[in-house]
Backbone as numpy.savetxt, mean C-alpha at the origin, in Angstrom:
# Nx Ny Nz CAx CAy CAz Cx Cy Cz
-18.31 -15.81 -17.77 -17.95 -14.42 -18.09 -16.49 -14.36 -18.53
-16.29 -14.08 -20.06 -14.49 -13.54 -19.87 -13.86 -12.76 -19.35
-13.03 -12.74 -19.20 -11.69 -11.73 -18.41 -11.94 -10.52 -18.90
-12.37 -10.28 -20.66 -12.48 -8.83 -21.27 -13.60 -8.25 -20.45
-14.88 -9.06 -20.41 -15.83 -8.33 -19.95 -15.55 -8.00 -18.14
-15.30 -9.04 -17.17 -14.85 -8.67 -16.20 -14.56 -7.68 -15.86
-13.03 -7.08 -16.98 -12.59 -6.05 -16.43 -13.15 -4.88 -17.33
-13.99 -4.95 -17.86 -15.19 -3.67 -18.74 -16.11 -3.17 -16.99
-16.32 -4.49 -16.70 -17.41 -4.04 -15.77 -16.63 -3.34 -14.43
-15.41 -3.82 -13.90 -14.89 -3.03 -13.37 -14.25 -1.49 -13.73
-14.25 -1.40 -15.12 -13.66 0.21 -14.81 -15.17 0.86 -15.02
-15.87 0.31 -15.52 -17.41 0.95 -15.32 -17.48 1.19 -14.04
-17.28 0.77 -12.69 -17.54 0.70 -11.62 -16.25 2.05 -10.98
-15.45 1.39 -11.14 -14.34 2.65 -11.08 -14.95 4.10 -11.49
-15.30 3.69 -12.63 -15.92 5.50 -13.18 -16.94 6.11 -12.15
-17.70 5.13 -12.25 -19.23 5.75 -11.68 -18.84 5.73 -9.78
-18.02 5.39 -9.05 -17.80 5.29 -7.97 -16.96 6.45 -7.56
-16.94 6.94 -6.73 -18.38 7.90 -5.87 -18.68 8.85 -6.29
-18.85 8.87 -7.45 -19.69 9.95 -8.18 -20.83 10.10 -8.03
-21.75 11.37 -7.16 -22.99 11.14 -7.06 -23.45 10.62 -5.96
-22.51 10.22 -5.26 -22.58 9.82 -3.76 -22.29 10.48 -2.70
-20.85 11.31 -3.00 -20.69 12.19 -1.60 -20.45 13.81 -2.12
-20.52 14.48 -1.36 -20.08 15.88 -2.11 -18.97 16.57 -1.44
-18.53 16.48 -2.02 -16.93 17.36 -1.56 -15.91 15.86 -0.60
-15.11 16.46 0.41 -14.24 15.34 0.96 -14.40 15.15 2.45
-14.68 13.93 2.77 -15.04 13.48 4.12 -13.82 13.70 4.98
-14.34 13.65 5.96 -12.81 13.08 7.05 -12.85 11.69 7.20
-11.55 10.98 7.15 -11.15 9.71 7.88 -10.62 9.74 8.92
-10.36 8.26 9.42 -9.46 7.73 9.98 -8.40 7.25 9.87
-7.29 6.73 10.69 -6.49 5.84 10.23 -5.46 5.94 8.89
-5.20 6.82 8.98 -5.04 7.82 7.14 -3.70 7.31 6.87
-2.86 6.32 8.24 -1.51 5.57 7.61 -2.36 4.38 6.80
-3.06 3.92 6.77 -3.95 2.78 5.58 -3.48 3.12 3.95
-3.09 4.94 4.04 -3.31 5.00 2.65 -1.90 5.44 2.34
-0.90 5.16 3.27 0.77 5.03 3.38 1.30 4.06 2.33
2.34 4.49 1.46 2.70 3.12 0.66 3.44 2.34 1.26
3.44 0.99 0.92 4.57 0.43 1.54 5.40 -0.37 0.56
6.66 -0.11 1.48 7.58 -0.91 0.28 8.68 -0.20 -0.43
10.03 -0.32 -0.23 10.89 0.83 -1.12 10.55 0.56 -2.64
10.43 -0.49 -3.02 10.10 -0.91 -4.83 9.02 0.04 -4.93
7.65 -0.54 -4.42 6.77 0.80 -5.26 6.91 2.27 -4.47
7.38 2.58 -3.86 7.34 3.74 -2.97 8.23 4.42 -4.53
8.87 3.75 -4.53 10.20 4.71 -5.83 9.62 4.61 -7.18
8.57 3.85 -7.44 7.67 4.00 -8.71 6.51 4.52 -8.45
6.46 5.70 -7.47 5.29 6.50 -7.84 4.31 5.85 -7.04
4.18 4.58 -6.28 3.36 4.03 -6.00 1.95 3.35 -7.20
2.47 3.47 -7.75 1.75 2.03 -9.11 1.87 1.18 -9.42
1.22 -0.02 -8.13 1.85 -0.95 -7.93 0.53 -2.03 -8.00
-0.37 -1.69 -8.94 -1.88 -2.49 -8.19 -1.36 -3.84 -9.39
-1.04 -3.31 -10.87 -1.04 -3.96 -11.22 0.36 -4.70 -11.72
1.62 -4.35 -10.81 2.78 -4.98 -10.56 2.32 -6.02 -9.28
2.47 -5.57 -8.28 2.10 -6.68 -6.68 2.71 -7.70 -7.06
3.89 -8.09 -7.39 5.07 -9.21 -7.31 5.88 -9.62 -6.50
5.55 -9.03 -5.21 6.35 -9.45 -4.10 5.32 -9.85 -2.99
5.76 -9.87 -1.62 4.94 -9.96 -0.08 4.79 -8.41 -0.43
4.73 -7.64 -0.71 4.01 -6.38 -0.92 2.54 -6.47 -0.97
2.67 -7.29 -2.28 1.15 -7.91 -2.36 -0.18 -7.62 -1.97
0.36 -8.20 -0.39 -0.75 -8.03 0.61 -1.73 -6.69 0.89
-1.06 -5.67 0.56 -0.53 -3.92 0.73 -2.01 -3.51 -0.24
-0.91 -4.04 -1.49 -1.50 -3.08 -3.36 -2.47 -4.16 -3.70
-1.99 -5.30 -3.63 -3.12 -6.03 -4.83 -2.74 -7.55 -4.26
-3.83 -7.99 -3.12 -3.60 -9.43 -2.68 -3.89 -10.35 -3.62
-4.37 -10.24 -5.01 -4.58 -11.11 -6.03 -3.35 -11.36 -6.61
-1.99 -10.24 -6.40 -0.75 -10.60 -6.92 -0.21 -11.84 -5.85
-0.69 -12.20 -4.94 0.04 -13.16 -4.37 -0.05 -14.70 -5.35
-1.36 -14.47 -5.80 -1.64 -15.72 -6.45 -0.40 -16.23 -7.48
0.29 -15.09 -7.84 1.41 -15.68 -8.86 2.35 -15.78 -8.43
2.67 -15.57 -6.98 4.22 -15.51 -6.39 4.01 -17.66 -5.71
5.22 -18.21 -6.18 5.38 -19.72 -6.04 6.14 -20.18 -5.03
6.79 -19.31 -4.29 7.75 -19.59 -3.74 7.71 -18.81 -1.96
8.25 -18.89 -0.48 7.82 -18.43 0.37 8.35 -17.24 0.32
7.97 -16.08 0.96 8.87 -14.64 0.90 8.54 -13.87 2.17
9.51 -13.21 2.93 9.47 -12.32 4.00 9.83 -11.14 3.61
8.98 -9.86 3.83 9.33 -8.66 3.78 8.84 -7.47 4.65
10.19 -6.85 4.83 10.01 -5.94 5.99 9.95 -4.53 5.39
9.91 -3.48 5.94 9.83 -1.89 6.02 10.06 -0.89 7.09
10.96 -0.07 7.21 11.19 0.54 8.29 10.93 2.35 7.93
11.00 3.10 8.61 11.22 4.64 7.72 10.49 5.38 9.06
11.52 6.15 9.27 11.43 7.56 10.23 10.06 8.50 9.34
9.22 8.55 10.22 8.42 9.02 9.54 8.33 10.99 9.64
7.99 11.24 9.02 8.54 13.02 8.73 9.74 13.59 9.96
10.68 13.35 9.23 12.40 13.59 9.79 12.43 15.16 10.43
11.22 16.17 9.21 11.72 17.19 9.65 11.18 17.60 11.19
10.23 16.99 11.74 9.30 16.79 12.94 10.21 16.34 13.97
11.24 16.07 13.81 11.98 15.03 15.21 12.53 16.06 15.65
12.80 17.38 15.81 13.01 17.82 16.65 12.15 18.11 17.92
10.66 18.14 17.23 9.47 18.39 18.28 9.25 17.44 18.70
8.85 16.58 17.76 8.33 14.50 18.59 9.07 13.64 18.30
9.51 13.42 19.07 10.27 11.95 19.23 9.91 10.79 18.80
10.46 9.70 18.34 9.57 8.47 18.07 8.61 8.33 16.50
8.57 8.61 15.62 7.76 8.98 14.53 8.78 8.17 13.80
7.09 6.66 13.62 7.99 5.89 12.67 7.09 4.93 11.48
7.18 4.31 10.83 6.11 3.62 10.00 6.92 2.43 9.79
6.43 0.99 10.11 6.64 0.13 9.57 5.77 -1.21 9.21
6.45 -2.21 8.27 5.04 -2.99 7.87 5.87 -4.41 7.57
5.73 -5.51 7.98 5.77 -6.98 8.15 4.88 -7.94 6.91
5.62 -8.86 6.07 4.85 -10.02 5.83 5.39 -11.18 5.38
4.77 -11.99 5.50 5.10 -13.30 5.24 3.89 -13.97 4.49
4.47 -15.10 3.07 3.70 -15.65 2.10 4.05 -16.44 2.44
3.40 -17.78 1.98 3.39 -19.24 2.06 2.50 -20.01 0.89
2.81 -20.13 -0.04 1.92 -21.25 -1.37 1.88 -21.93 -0.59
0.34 -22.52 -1.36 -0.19 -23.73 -0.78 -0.65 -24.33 -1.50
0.12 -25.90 -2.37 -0.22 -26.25 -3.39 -0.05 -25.32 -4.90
-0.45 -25.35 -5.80 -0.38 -24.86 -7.11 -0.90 -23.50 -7.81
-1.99 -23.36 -7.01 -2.53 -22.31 -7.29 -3.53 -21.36 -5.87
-3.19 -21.70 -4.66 -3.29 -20.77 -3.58 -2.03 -20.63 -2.99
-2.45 -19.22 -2.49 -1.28 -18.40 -1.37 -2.07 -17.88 -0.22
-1.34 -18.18 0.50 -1.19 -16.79 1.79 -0.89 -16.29 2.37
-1.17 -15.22 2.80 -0.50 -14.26 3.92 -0.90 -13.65 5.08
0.45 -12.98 5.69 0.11 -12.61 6.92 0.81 -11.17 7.09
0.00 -9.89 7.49 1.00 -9.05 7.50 0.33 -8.21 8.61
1.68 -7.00 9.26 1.04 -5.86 10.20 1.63 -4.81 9.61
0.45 -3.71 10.20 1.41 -2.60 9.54 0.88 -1.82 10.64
2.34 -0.91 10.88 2.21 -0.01 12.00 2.51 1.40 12.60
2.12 2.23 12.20 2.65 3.84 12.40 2.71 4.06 13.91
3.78 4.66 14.30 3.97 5.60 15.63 4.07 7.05 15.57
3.03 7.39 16.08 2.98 9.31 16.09 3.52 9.75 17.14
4.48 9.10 17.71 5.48 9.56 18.54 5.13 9.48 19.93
6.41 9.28 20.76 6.23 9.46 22.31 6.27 10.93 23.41
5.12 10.78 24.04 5.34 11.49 24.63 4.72 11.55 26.63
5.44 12.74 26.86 5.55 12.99 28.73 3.94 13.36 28.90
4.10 12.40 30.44 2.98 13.26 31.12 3.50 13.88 32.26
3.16 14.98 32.66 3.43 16.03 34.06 2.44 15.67 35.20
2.70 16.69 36.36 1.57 16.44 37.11 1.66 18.12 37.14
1.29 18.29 38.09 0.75 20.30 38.37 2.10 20.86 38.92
2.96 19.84 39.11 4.47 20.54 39.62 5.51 20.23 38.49
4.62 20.02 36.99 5.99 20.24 36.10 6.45 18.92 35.91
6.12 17.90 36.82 7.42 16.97 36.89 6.65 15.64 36.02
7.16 14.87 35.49 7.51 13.95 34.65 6.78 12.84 35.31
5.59 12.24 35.17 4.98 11.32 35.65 4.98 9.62 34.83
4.94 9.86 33.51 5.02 8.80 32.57 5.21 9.27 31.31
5.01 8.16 30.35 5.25 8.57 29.12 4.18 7.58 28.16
3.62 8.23 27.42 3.14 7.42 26.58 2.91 7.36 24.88
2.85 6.40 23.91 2.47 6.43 22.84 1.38 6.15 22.00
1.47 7.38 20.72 0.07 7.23 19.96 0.54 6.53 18.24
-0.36 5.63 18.42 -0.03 4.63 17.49 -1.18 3.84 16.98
-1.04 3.38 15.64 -2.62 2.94 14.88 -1.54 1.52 14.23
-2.23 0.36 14.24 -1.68 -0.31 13.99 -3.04 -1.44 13.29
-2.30 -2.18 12.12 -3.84 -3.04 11.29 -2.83 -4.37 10.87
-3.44 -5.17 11.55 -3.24 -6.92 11.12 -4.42 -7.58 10.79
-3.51 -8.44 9.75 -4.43 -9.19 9.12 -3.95 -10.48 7.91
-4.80 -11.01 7.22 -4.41 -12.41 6.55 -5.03 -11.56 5.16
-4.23 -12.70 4.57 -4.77 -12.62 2.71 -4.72 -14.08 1.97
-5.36 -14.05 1.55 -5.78 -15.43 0.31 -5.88 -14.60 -0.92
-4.94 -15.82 -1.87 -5.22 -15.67 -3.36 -5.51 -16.68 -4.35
-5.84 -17.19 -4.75 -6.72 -18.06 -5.87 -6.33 -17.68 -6.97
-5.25 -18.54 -7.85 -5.54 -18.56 -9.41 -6.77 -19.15 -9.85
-7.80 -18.73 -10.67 -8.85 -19.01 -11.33 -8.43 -19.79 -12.43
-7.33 -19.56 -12.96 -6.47 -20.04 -14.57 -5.38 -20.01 -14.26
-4.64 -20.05 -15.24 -2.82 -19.76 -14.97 -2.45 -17.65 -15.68
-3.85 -17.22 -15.82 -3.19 -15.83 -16.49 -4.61 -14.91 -15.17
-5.29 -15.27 -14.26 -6.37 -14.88 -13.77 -5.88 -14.89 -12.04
-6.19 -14.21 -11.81 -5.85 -13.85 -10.17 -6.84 -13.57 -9.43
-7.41 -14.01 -8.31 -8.60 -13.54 -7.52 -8.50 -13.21 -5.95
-8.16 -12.24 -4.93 -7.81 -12.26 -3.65 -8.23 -11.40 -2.74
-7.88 -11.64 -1.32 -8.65 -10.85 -0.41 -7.95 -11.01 0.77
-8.09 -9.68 1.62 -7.25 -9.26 2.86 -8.55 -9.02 3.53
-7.73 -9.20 4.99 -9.29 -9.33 5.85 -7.97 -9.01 6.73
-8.39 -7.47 7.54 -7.29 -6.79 8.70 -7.90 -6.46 10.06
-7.79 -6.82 10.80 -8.49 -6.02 12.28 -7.78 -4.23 12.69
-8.16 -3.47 12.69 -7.24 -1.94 12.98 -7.77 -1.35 14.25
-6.59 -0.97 15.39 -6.65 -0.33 16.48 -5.88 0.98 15.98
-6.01 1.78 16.99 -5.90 2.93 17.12 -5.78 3.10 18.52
-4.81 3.97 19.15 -4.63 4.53 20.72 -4.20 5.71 20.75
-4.82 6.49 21.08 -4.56 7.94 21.16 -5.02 8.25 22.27
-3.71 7.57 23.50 -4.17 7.81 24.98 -5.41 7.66 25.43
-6.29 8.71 25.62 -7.19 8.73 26.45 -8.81 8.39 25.20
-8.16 8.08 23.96 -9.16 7.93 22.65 -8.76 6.44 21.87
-9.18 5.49 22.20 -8.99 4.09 21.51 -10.31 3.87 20.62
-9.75 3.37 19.71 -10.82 3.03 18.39 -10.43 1.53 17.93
-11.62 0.90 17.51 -11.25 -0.45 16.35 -12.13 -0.41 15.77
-11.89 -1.31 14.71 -12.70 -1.65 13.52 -11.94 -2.44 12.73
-12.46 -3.01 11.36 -12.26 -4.23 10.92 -12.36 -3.66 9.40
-11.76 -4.56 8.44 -12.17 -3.90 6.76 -11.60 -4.99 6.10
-11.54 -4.95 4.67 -10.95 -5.67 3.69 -10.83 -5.31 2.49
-10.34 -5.96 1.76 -9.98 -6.11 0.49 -9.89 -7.15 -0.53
-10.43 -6.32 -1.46 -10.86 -7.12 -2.59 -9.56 -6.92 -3.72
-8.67 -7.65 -4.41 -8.27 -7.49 -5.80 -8.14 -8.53 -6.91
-8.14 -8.13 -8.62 -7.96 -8.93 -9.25 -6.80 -8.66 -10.03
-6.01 -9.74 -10.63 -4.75 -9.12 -11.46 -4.80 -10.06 -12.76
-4.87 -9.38 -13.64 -4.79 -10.26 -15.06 -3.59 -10.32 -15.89
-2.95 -11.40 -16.53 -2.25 -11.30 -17.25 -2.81 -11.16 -18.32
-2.27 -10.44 -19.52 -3.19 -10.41 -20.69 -2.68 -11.18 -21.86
-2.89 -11.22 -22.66 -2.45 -12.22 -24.02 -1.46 -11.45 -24.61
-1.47 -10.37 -24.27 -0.49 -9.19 -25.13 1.08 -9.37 -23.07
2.10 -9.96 -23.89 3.21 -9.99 -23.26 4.29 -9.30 -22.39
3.96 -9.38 -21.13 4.25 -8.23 -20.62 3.28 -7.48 -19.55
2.06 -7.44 -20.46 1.05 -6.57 -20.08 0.27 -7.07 -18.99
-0.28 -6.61 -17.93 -0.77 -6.71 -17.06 -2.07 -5.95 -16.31
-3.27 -6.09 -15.96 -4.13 -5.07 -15.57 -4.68 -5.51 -13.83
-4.57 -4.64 -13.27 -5.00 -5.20 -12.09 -6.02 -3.92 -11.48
-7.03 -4.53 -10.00 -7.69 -3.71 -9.89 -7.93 -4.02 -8.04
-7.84 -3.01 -7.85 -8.16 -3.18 -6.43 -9.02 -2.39 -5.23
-10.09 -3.24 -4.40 -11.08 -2.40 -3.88 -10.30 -2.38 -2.33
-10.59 -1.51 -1.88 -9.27 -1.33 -0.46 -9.77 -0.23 1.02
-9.86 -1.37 2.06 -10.18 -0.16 3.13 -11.73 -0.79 3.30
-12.12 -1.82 2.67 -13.68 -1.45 2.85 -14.48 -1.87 4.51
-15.26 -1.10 5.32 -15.67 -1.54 6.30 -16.05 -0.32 7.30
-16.39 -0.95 7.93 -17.28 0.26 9.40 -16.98 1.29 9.91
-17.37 2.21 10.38 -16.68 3.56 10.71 -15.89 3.34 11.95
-15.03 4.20 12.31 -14.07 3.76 13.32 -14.93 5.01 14.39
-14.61 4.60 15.75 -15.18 5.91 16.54 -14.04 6.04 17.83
-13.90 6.99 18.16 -12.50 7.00 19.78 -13.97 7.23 20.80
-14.19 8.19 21.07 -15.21 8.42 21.74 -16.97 7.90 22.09
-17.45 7.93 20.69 -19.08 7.76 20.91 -19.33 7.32 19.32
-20.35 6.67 19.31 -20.60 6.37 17.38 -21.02 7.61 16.89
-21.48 8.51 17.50 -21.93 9.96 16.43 -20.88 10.86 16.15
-19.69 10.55 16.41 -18.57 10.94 15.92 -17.64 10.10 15.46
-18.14 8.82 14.65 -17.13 8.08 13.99 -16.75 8.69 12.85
-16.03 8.08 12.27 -14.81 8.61 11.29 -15.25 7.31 10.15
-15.06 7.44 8.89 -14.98 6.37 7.82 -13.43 6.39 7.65
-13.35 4.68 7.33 -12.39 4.62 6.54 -11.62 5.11 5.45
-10.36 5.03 4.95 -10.10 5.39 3.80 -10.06 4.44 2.79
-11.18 4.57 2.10 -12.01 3.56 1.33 -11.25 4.22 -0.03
-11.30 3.43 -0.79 -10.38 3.56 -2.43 -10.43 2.07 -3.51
-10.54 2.84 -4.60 -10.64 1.86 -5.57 -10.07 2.01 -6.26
-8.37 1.33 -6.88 -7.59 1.86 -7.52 -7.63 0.60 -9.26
-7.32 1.01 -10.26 -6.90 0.24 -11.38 -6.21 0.80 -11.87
-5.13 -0.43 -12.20 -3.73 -0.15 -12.69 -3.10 -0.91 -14.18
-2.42 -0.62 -14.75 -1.60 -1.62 -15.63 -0.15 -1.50 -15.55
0.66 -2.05 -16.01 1.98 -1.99 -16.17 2.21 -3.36 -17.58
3.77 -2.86 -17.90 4.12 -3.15 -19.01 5.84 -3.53 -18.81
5.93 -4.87 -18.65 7.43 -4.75 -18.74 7.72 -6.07 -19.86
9.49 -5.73 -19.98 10.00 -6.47 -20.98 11.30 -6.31 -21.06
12.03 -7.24 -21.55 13.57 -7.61 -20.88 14.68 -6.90 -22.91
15.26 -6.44 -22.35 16.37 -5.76 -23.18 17.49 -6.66 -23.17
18.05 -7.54 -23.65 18.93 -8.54 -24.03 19.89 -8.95 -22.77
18.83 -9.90 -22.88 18.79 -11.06 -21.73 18.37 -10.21 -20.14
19.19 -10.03 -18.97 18.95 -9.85 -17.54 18.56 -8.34 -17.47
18.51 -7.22 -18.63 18.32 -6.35 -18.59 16.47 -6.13 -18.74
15.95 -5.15 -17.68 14.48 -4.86 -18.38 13.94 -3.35 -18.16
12.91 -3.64 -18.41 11.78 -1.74 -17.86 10.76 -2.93 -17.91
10.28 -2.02 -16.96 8.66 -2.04 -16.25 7.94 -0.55 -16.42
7.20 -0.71 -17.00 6.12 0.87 -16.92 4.79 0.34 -15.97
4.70 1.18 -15.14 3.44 0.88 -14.36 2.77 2.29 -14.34
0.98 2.32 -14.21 0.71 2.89 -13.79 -1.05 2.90 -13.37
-1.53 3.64 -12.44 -2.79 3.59 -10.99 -3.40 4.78 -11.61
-4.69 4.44 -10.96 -5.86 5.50 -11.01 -6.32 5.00 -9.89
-6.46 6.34 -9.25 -7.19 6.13 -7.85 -8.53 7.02 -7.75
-9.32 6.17 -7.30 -10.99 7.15 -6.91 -11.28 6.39 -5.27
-11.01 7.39 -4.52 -11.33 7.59 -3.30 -12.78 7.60 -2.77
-13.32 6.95 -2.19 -14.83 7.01 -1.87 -15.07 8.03 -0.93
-14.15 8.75 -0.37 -14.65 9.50 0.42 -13.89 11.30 0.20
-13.77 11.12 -1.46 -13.36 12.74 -1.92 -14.05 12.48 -2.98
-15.14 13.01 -3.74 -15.76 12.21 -4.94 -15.88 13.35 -5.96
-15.00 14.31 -5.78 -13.89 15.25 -7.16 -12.73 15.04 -7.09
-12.17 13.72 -6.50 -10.76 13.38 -6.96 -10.38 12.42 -7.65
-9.53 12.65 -8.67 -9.17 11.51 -9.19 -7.45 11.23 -9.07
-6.84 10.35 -8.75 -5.29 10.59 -8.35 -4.72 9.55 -9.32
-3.41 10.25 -9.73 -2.38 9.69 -10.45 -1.43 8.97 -10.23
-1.28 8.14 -10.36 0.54 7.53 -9.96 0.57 6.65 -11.33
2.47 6.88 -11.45 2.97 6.22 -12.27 4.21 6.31 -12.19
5.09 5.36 -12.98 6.26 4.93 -12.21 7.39 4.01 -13.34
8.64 4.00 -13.69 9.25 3.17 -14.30 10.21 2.58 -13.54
10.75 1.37 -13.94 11.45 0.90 -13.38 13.03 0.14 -14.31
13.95 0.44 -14.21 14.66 -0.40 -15.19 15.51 -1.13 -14.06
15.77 -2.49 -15.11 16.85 -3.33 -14.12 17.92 -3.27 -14.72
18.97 -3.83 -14.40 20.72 -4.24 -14.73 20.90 -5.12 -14.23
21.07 -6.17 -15.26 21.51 -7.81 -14.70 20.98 -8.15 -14.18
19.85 -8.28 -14.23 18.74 -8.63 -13.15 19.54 -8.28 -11.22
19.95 -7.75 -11.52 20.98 -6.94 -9.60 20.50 -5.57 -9.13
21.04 -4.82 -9.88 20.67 -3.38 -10.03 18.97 -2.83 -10.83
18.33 -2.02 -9.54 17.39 -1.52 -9.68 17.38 0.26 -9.78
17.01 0.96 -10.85 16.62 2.50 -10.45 15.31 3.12 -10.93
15.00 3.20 -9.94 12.65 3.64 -10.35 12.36 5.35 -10.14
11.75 5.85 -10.73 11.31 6.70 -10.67 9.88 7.16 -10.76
9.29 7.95 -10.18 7.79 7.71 -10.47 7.24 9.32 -10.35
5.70 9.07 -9.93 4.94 10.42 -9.41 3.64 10.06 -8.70
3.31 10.70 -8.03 2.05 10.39 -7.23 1.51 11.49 -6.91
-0.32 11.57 -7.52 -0.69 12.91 -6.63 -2.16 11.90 -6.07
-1.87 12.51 -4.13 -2.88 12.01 -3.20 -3.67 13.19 -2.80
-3.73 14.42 -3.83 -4.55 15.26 -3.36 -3.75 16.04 -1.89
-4.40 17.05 -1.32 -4.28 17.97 -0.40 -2.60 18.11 -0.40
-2.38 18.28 -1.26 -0.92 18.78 -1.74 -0.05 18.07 -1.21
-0.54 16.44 -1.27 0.33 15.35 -1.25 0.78 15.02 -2.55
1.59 15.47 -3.33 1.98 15.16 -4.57 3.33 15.59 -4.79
4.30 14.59 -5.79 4.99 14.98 -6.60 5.93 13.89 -6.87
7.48 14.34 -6.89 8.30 13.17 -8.00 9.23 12.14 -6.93
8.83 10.85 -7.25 9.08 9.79 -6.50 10.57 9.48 -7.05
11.73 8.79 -5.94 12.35 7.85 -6.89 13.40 6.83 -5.91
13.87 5.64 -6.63 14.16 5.06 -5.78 15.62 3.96 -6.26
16.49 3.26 -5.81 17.29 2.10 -6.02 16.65 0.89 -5.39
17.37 -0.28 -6.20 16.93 -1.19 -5.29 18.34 -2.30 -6.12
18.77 -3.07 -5.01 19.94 -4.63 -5.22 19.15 -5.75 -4.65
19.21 -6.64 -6.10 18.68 -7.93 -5.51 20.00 -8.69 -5.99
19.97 -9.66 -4.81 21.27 -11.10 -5.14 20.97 -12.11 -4.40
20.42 -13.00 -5.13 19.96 -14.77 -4.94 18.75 -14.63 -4.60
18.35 -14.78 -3.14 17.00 -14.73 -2.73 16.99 -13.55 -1.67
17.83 -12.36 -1.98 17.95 -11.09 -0.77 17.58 -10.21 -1.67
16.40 -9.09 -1.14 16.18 -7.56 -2.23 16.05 -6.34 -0.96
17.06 -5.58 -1.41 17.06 -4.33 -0.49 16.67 -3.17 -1.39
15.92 -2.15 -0.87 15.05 -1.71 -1.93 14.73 0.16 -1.03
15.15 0.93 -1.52 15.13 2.43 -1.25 14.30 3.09 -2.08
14.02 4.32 -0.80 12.89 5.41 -1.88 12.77 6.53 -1.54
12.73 7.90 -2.04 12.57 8.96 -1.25 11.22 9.11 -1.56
10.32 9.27 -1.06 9.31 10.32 -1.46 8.59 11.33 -1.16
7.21 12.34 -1.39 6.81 13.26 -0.76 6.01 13.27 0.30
5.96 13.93 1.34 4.93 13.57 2.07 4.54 14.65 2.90
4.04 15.30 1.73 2.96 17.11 1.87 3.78 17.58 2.47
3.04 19.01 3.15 4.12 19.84 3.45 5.26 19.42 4.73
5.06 18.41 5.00 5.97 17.81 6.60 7.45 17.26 5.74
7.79 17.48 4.58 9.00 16.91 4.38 8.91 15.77 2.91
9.87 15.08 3.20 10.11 14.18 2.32 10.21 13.04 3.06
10.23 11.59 2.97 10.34 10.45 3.76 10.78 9.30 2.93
12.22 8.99 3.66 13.19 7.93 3.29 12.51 6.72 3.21
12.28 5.47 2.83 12.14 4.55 2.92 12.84 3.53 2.38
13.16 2.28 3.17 14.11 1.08 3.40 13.28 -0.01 3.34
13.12 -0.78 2.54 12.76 -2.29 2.83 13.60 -3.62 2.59
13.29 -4.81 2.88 14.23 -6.09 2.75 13.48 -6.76 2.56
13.59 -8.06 1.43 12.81 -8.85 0.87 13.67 -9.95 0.97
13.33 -11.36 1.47 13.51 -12.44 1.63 13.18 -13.69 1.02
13.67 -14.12 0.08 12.53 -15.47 -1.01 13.20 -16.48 -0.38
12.68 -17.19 -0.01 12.99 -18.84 0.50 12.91 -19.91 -0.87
């Protein structure tokens, strides 16, 4: 099969997915799954399926690991809705990974990612302060990537996800599928990614489980260097959600460099339920260190800073 038809048959699949399958929008679970991570794409809009050039990777498009050659650590930190800390304490999002090539044409990885919905008191019947505890959803897991060719990418994340909400604990298990193509046309890039897929999560009893946030995103981007260390990157995602099947979501995102040092991205993202609008971000890389900022939206609870650090060995 060629690469053209491959990816014919995937946006066929994209189209027709979940069209005709669900009506109107489910409830999930676990709904930090569909959190971006990363100050780089966080500040491009989050259109990153078919960039995934870092330990991000693991996140947007584990088939981008297949082209990264070298080992890389990357972290993420970010107070999660700032304007909330006066009521809850503790509200935070962060996400871990580490790559390792293996040989010429496999990679892998290892990453966690972890939201805190904050700490809080327990009383007894006299008011008084007995303990304290936290609610927090947290998903680890590995990724493999396979070059098929030297322009063909093939990969997959396989995550275990808990959930604790005190007196309501949930698990379940999922994965991911992505592919990333380089194309013959320079620059250009198409990637596609199936994400979230697996069993319903339940706190209580199975007749009240929850589905995942299942999504199938395809992306392209376009970059190219302006005399010598200077470049732009245009990226941009289509997202079809399996479990809203009248949505279709946007992101897109540019990126220019300076001297290959200086980064400034700007983007947009709409996630539906009036999660939408204008992304943007900096980022300094020098030798094998990338520190990487982003503001973006995050519905009506505010806006949310994000910080990451990237490590190439």
């Amino acid at each position: 099969m060629s690469k053209g038809i491959l990816f014919l048959s995937a946006i066929c699949l994209f189209v027709s997915i979940p069209f005709g399958i669900l009506e109107g929008r489910q409830d999930t679970a676990v709904e930090f799954l569909t959190f971006g991570i990363g100050g780089r794409a966080s500040g491009m809009g989050e259109a990153f399926t078919a960039v995934a050039s870092d330990s991000t990777a693991i996140y947007w498009n584990p088939a981008g690991l297949g082209f990264l050659r070298n080992p890389e650590f990357g972290t993420m930190y970010y107070t999660l809705y700032p304007d909330l800390s006066t009521i809850t304490q503790d509200m935070f999002h962060s996400f871990s990974s580490l790559i390792f090539p293996l040989g010429e044409k496999t990679t892998y990885g290892i990453g966690i990612n972890y939201i805190q919905l904050g700490t809080h008191t327990t009383t007894n019947r006299y008011n008084e302060v007995t303990g304290r505890i936290r609610l927090y959803d947290v998903a680890g897991g590995i990724s493999l990537a396979r070059l098929l060719n030297k322009d063909l990418s093939l990969g997959v994340s396989l995550k275990y996800i808990y959930s604790d909400y005190w007196m309501y604990k949930g698990t379940s298990f999922a994965g991911d599928l992505g592919i990333l193509y380089r194309t013959p046309i320079h620059g250009l890039r198409l990637g596609l990614c199936l994400e979230n897929i697996g069993p319903k999560i339940f706190y209580k009893d199975e007749y009240k489980a929850d589905t995942l946030p299942q999504n199938l995103r395809i992306g392209a981007s376009y970059g190219f260097l302006i005399k010598g260390n200077n470049g732009i990157l245009f990226a941009t995602d289509l997202n079809r959600p399996f479990y809203d099947a009248k949505f279709l979501g946007l992101n897109t995102g540019v990126e220019c460099t300076i001297f290959n040092l200086l980064m400034a991205r700007v983007g947009y993202f709409n996630k539906g339920e009036g999660w939408k609008g204008v992304t943007y971000g900096v980022g300094l890389r020098y030798r094998g260190y990338q520190v990487d900022f982003s503001d973006v939206p995050g519905g009506d609870l505010g806006r949310n800073n994000k910080i990451s650090l990237i490590i190439r060995f």
